[in-house]
C-alpha positions in Angstrom: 191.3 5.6 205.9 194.4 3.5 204.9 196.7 5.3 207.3 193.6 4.6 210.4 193.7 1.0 209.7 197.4 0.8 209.4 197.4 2.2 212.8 194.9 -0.3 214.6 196.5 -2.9 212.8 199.4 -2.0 214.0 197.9 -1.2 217.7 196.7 -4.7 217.5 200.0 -6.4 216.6 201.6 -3.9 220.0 198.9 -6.2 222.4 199.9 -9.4 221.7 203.8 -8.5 220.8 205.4 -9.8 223.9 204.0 -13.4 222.9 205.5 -12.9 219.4 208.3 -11.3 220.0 209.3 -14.1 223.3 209.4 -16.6 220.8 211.4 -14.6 218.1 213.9 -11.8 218.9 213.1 -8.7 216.8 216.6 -6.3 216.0 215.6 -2.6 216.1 218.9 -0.6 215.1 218.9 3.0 216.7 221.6 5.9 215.3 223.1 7.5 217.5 225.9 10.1 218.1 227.7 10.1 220.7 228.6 7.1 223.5 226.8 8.6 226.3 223.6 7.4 224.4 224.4 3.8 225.3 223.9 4.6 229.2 221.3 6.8 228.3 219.2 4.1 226.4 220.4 1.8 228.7 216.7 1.5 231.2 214.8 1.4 228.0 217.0 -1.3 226.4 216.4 -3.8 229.5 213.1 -3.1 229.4 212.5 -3.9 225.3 214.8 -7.0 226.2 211.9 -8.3 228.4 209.9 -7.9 225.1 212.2 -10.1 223.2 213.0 -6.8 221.3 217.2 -6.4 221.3 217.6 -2.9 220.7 220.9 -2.5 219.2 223.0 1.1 219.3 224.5 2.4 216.1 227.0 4.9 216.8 227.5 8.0 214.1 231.0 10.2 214.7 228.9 13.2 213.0 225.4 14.7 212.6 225.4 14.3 208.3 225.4 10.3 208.5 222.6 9.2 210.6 219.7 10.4 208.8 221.2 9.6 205.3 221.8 6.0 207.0 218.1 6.2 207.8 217.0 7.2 204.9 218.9 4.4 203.3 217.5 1.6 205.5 220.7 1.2 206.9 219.6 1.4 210.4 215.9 1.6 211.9 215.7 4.4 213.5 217.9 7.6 215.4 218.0 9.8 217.8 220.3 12.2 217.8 218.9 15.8 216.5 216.1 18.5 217.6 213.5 19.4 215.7 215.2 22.3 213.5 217.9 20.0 212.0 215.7 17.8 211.0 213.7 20.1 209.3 216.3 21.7 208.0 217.4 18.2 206.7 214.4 17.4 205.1 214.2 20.7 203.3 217.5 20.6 201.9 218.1 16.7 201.5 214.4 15.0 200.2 214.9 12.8 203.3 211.7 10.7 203.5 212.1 10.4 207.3 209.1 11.4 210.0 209.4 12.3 214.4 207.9 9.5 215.7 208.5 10.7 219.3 210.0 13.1 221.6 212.9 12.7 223.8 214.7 15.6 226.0 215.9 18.9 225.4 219.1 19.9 226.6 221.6 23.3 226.6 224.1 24.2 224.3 226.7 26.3 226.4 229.8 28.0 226.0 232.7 25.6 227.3 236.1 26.9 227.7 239.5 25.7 229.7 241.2 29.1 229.5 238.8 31.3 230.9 236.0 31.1 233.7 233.8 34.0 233.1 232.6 35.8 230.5 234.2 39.0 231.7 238.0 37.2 230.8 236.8 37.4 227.0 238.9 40.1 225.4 239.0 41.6 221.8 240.9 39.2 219.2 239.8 36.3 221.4 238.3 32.8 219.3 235.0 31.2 219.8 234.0 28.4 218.0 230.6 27.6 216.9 229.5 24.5 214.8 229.2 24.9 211.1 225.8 23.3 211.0 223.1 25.8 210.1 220.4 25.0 212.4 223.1 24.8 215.5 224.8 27.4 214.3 222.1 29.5 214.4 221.2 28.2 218.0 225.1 29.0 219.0 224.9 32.6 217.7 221.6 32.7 219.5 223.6 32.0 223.0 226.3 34.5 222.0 223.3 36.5 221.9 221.6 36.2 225.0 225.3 36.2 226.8 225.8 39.7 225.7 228.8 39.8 223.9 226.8 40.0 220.7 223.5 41.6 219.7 221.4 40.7 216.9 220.4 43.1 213.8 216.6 43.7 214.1 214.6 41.3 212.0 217.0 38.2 212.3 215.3 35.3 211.9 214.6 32.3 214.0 218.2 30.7 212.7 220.3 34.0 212.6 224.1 33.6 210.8 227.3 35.7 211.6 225.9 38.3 208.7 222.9 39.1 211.3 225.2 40.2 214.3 224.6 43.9 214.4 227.4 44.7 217.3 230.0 43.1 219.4 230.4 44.3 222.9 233.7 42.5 222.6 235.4 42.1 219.1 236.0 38.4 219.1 236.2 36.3 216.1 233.8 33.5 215.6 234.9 30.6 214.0 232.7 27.9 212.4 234.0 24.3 213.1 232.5 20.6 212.5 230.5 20.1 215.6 232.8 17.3 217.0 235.6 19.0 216.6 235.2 21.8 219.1 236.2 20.0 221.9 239.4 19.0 220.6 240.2 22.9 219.8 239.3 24.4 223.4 243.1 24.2 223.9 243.3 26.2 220.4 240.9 28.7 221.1 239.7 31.0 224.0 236.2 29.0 224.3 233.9 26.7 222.3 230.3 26.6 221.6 229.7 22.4 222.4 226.5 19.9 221.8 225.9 17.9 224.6 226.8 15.0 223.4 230.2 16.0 222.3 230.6 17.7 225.4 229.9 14.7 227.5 232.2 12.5 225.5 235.0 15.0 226.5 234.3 14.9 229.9 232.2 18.3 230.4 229.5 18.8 232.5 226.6 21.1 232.2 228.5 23.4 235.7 232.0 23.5 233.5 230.3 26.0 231.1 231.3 29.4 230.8 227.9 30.1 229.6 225.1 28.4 229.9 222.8 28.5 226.9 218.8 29.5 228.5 216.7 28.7 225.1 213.8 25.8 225.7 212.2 26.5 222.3 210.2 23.5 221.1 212.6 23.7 217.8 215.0 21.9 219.9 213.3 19.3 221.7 215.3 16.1 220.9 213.5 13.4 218.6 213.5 9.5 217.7 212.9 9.6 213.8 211.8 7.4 211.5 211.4 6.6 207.6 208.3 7.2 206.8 207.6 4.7 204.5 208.4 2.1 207.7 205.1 3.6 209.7 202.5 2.0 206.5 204.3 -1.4 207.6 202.1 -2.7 211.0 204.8 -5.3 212.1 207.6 -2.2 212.3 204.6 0.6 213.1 204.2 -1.9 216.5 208.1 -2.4 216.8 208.8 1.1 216.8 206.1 1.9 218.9 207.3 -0.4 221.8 210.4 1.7 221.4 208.8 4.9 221.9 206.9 3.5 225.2 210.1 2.0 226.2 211.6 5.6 226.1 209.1 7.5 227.6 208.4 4.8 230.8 208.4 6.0 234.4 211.9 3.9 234.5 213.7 6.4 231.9 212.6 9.2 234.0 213.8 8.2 237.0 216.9 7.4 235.2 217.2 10.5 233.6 216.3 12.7 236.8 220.0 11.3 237.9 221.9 11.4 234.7 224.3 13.7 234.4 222.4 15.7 237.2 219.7 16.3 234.8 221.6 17.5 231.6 218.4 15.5 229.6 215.2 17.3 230.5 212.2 15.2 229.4 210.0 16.9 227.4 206.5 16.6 224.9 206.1 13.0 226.4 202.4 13.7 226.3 202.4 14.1 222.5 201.8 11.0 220.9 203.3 11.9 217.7 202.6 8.1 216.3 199.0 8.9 216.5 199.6 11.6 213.8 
């Protein structure tokens, strides 16, 4: 009952925010990793301007900080993981930190600048994947589904090097911090990359080697919150306003174009605030 009047409360406070917030500008910091999220968020930034709402981009170098920053009040909100991390985050951390909304989904592909095809791969050959657990397991996944690995049965959703069963050719994977890979493509024969990462190297979704074919709901793209945040109407109604902001007609349009569609949309018609 608490958490229903919280929520009309805070529906209440949404109607009549653009008279509030005209008079006073309301701050919403957003985590974020990677500087391609300050074009990306660009559409939805002018439009929470309009609101008197300045939406202010935090950037993160790794994947560890921005929900521990969270967490610690440090910033308002992020978006920068899929569903998995966080999960695997919350498990593993106590983070007290909620999906208030989903975002895209993009590919993880195999990037390399010494090779073109998958047939160049040859035994001894290095592929990176990132060290994370949850896109680790989505990396060895691809290496999977590309064939040059297959999978012991029973491997589970988020399968480690210890679940590979055979390689077709006998390359070594190596595990790396996920913003490091791009810097080692001249190091190694090719590179397992996050999007992000990718982008801010200058790789597009055509340069991959391999391009990565899973659209599992684990790894739709999120904006998170703390949870404790959501009981408060005035930041339930901010946050909200961010989330609308997002998921607008404008931000589609905008992100039909960008980066010739790198950033699907997807689970817009789940309002996860409701929840």
């Amino acid at each position: 009952m608490k958490r229903i009047l919280v929520v009309a409360l805070a529906l209440a406070l949404a109607l009549s925010a653009a008279g509030a917030w005209a008079a006073e500008t309301k701050t919403v910091r957003l985590g974020v990793t990677g500087s391609v999220y300050d074009e990306l968020w660009a559409p939805a930034k002018a439009l929470l301007a309009e609101q008197g709402i300045n939406l202010e981009i935090i950037q993160f170098t790794d994947y560890v900080t921005p929900n521990r920053a969270l967490d610690e009040g440090d910033i308002d909100l992020n978006a920068f993981q899929h569903r998995i991390y966080l999960n695997d985050e919350l498990a593993n951390r106590g983070y007290k930190i909620s999906n208030i909304a989903n975002t895209f989904v993009v590919p993880l592909n195999l990037y390399s600048i010494k090779i073109k095809t998958l047939d160049e791969i040859k035994d001894g050959d290095i592929i990176a994947i990132p060290n994370d657990p949850t896109n680790g397991g989505r990396a060895i996944k691809v290496l999977a589904s590309s064939g040059l690995i297959t999978l012991r049965e029973g491997a589970g959703f988020n399968p480690t090097k210890d679940d590979i069963a055979d390689y077709k050719v006998k390359v070594k994977i190596e595990e790396l911090a996920a913003n490091a890979i791009p810097a080692a493509l001249p190091d190694i024969t090719a590179g397992i990359i996050n999007d992000t990462f990718a982008i801010d190297y200058g790789l597009k979704a055509s340069d991959a080697v391999y391009a990565d074919q899973a659209r599992e709901k684990e790894y739709w793209n999120l904006i998170a919150a703390k949870t404790a945040d959501l009981e408060n109407p005035e930041k339930f109604a901010l946050y909200k306003a961010v989330v609308d902001a997002y998921q607008s007609d404008v931000m589609k349009a905008h992100l039909a174009d960008f980066y010739g569609g790198f950033f699907r949309p997807v689970g817009w018609d789940e309002n996860l605030l409701a929840k």
